[in-house]
N, C-alpha and C positions, 0 to 999 in steps of 0.2 A: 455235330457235323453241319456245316454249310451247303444247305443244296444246291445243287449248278440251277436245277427247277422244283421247285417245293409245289408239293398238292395243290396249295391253295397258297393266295396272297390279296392284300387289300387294296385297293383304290384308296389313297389319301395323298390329302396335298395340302397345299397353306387354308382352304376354305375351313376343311374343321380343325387345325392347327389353331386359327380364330378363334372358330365358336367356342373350340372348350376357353380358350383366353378369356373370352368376353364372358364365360360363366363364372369363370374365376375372380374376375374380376366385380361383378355382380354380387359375389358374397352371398347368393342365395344359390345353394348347390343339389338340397333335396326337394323333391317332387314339386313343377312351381306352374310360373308359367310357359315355359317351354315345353316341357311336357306336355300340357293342353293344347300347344300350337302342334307338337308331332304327331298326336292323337285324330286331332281334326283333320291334319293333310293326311294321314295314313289314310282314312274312313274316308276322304273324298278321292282317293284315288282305289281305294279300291271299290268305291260306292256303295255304303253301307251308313247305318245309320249310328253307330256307336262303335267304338276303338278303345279301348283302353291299356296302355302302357303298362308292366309291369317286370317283375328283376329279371325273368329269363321263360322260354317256352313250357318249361317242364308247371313253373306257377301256372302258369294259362292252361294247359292241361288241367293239373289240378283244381282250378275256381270253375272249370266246364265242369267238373263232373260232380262237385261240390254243389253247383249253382242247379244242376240235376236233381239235387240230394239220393245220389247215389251209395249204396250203402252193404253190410254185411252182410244181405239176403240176396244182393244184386250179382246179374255177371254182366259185363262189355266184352263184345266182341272186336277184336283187332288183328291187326298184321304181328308177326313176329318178325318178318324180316324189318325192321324199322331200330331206331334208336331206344335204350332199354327205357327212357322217359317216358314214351309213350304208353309203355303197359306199367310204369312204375307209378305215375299219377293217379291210374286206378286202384292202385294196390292198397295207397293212402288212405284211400276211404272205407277198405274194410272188403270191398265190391272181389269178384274173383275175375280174371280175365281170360277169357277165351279164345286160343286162338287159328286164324284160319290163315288158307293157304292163299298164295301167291296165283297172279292169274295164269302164268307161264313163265318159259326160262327165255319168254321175249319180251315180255312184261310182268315187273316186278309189284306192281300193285295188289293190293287185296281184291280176292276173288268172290265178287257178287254170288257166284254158285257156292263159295264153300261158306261164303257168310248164311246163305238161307240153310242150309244143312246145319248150321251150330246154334239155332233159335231156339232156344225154349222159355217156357213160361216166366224164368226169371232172370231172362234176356232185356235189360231197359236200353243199350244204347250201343251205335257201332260205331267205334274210335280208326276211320279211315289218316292213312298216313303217304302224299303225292308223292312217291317216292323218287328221288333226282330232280323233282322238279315235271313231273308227268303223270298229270292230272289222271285220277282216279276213275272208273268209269260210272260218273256223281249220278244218271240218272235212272240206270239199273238199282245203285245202293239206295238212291232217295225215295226210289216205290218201295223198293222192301220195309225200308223203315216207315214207310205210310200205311202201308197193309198189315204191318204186324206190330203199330202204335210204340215207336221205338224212334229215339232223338239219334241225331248222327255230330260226331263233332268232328273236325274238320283240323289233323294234323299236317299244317302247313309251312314245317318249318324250312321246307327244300325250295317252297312254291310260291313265294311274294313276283309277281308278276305275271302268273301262268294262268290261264284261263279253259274252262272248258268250257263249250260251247259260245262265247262270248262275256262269259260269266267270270268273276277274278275267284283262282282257291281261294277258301276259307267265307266266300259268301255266300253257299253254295245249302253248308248244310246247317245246325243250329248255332254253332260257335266255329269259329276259327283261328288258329292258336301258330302265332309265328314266333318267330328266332330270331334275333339278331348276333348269334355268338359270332365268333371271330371268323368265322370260315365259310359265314351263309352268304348270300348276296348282298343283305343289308345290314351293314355288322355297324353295332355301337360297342362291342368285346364281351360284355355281359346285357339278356335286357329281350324282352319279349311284347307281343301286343297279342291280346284276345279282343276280337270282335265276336259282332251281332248285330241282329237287326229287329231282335222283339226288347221292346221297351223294357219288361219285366225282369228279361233276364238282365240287363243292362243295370237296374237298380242294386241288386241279388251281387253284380262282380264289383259295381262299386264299395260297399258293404265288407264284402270278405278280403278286397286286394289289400285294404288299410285296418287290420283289427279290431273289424267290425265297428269301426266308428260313422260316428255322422256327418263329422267335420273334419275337414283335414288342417294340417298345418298351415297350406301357401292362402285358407278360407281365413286362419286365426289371425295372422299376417297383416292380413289385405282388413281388417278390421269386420270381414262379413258374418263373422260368430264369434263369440267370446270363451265358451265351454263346447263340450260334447256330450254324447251318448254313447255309450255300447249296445247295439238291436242284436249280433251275430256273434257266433264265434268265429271271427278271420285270421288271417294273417298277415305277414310284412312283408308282400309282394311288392312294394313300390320301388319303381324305377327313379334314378337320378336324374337331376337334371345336365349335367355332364354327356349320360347316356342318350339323352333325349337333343340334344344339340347337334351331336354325330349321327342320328338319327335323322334328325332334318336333312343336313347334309348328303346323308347317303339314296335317302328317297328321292330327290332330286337327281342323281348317278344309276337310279335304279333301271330305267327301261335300258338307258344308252347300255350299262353295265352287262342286260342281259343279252341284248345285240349282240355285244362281242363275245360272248360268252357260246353262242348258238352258231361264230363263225367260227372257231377254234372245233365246235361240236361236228360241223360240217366236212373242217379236213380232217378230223379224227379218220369219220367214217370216209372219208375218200382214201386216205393214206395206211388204212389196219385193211379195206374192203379184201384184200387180196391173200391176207394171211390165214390159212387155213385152219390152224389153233386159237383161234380165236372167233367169237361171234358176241355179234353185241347187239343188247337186249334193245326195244324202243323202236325197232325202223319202222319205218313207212307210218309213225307216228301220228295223230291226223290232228290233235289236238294240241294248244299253243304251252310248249314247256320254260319252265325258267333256266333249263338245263344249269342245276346246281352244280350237278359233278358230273362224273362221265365211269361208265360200270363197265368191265367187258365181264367174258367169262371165259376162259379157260377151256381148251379140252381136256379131256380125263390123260389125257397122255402128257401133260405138262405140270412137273412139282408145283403147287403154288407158291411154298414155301421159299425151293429157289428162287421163281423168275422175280420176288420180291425184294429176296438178297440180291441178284444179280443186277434189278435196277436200284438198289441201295449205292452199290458199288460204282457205279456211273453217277452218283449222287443225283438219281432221280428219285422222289418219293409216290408211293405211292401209299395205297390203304385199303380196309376193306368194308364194303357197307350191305349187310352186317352181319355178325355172327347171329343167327337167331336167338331168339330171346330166349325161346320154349329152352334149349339147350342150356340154359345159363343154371350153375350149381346150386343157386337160389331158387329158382322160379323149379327145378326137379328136383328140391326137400320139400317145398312148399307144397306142390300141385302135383307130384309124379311125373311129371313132361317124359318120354322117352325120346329117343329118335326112333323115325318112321312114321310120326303122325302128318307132318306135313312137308312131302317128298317133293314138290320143284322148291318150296323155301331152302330145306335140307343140299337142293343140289346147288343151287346159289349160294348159299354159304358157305360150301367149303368151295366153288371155284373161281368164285367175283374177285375182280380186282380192281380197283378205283384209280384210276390214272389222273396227273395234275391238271387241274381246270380253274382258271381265274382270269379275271377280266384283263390282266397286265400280258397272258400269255400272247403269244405272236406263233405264226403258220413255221416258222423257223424251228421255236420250240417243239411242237409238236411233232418235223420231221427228225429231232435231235431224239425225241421218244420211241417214235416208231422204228428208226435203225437200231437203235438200240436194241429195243423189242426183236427184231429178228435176227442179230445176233446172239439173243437169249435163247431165243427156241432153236435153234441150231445146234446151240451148247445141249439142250436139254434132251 
């Protein structure tokens, strides 16, 4: 199908039309020097001391908890409502995930209270996740994790430009773990960055992102080592340089990008404010969001199933963010998860709907949405 408005769309034009040219043309395609150069502007824009590039967030996830040496005796506490990477990362390492509820069905973020309710002794870390692009409440989570000797890492793949308190996601808590897939704000299509700002840990993701070696290829190249060593057991988190070119490109696109992204968020809520079936989580927000995507929620009196068919049929897309995880037929063979342990994620889940948001949409768009929308609920 051909959407008239598709969820999400990219920002591109002839600038990284270029830069992938000009890698191609370069003949050096894996991890080089552009890479290094997107690493650096990423960490100085978001003011931190170390960035490192890698193939996708879910990696970044994984070398956090890795780089923790988190393990079969370990649990992390996290959101369910979030993408299933985020508890799937820990899963890898053996560690059991734990998870807590939602703050309310006006914000969707993990809930500082239910996190201190799921603490026990072999509790090492709490895997926070900005959901939409709206910052977590970092300095509740960052004394829990201070008073009860416990790291926090920092799931930021909605949240590349959002700040709390003055502060950028992801440098907030001990790592911070973005996205660049196709649909985030700063898309290279595949391809992720984890930051930090303690030294140690910085040496620790060097190490594990490239197979535990000491030297990389663009080091063997450049004539700065001739051999290696293997110190770790790593993996082949390395991003391209393709990836990392679209990557410059897009970081530069990134504030303007979320500007328009927070004006479209604007007549959302001025243009749905008055429809009674609907409420939408986030308002009177006080903290600066990347407004990734855009959530509502349903009353209990409207199918969700229709009004998603109903705006299919108008070829408008929409989606849902997200099915909880705890419910997932994996995570209930593994763990026993039932339903009813964490009842505002549970009632987000079955009523959210994700309506389309991207930096190409226009105020025009989003009234072609909302009529829509109310002649769906009409029908319903």
């Amino acid at each position: 199908m051909e959407w008239k408005i598709p969820l999400s769309d990219i920002d591109f034009d002839e600038k990284e039309i270029n830069a992938v040219t000009n890698v191609l043309k370069s003949k050096w395609l894996t991890m080089g020097p552009l890479t290094q150069k997107f690493e650096e502007k990423f960490a100085q824009y978001l003011g931190i001391k170390h960035a490192f590039a890698v193939s996708n967030c879910t990696a970044a996830l994984h070398i956090a908890n890795k780089v923790l040496e988190i393990g079969s005796n370990d649990e992390v506490i996290l959101p369910s409502l979030t993408f299933v990477a985020t508890a799937n990362s820990t899963l890898y390492t053996g560690a059991k995930t734990v998870f807590s509820d939602i703050e309310s069905i006006n914000n969707f973020n993990i809930s500082p209270e239910d996190i201190l309710q799921k603490i026990t002794s072999k509790t090492k870390a709490i895997t926070v996740m900005h959901y939409g692009g709206y910052p977590c409440n970092m300095d509740t989570i960052m004394k829990i994790a201070k008073e009860h000797d416990l790291k926090v890492i920092e799931d930021a793949a909605h949240a590349p430009g959002a700040e709390y308190k003055g502060k950028k996601c992801g440098t907030i808590g001990d790592f911070g773990c973005f996205s660049f897939f196709s649909n985030k704000n700063l898309v290279t299509g595949e391809g992720g960055m984890i930051v930090t700002n303690n030294d140690d840990y910085a040496e620790k993701i060097k190490i594990i992102r490239s197979h535990g070696m000491t030297t990389l290829t663009w080091d063997r190249h450049k004539g700065h080592a001739h051999s290696y060593d293997v110190v770790d057991l790593g993996y082949n988190y390395r991003i391209n340089e393709i990836a990392s070119a679209l990557g410059l490109v897009q970081l530069r696109r990134l504030n303007a990008n979320n500007n328009r992204r927070k004006l479209i968020v604007k007549e959302y809520r001025k243009q749905l404010e008055n429809i009674a079936e609907i409420t939408i989580p986030f308002t009177d927000f006080k903290e600066k969001s990347s407004f990734h995507i855009f959530p509502i929620l349903l009353s209990k009196d409207i199918n969700r199933n229709i009004f998603i068919e109903k705006l299919k049929e108008k070829r408008i897309q929409s989606s849902i963010h997200y099915p909880p995880i705890h419910l997932f037929r994996y995570y209930r063979k593994i763990f026993g998860f039932k339903a009813g342990i964490l009842l505002n994620t549970e009632f987000v889940g079955k009523h959210e709907v994700t309506l389309p948001l991207h930096p190409l949409m226009r105020k025009k768009d989003v009234r072609i949405i909302v009529d829509s929308i109310r002649e769906i609920i009409e029908l319903c």
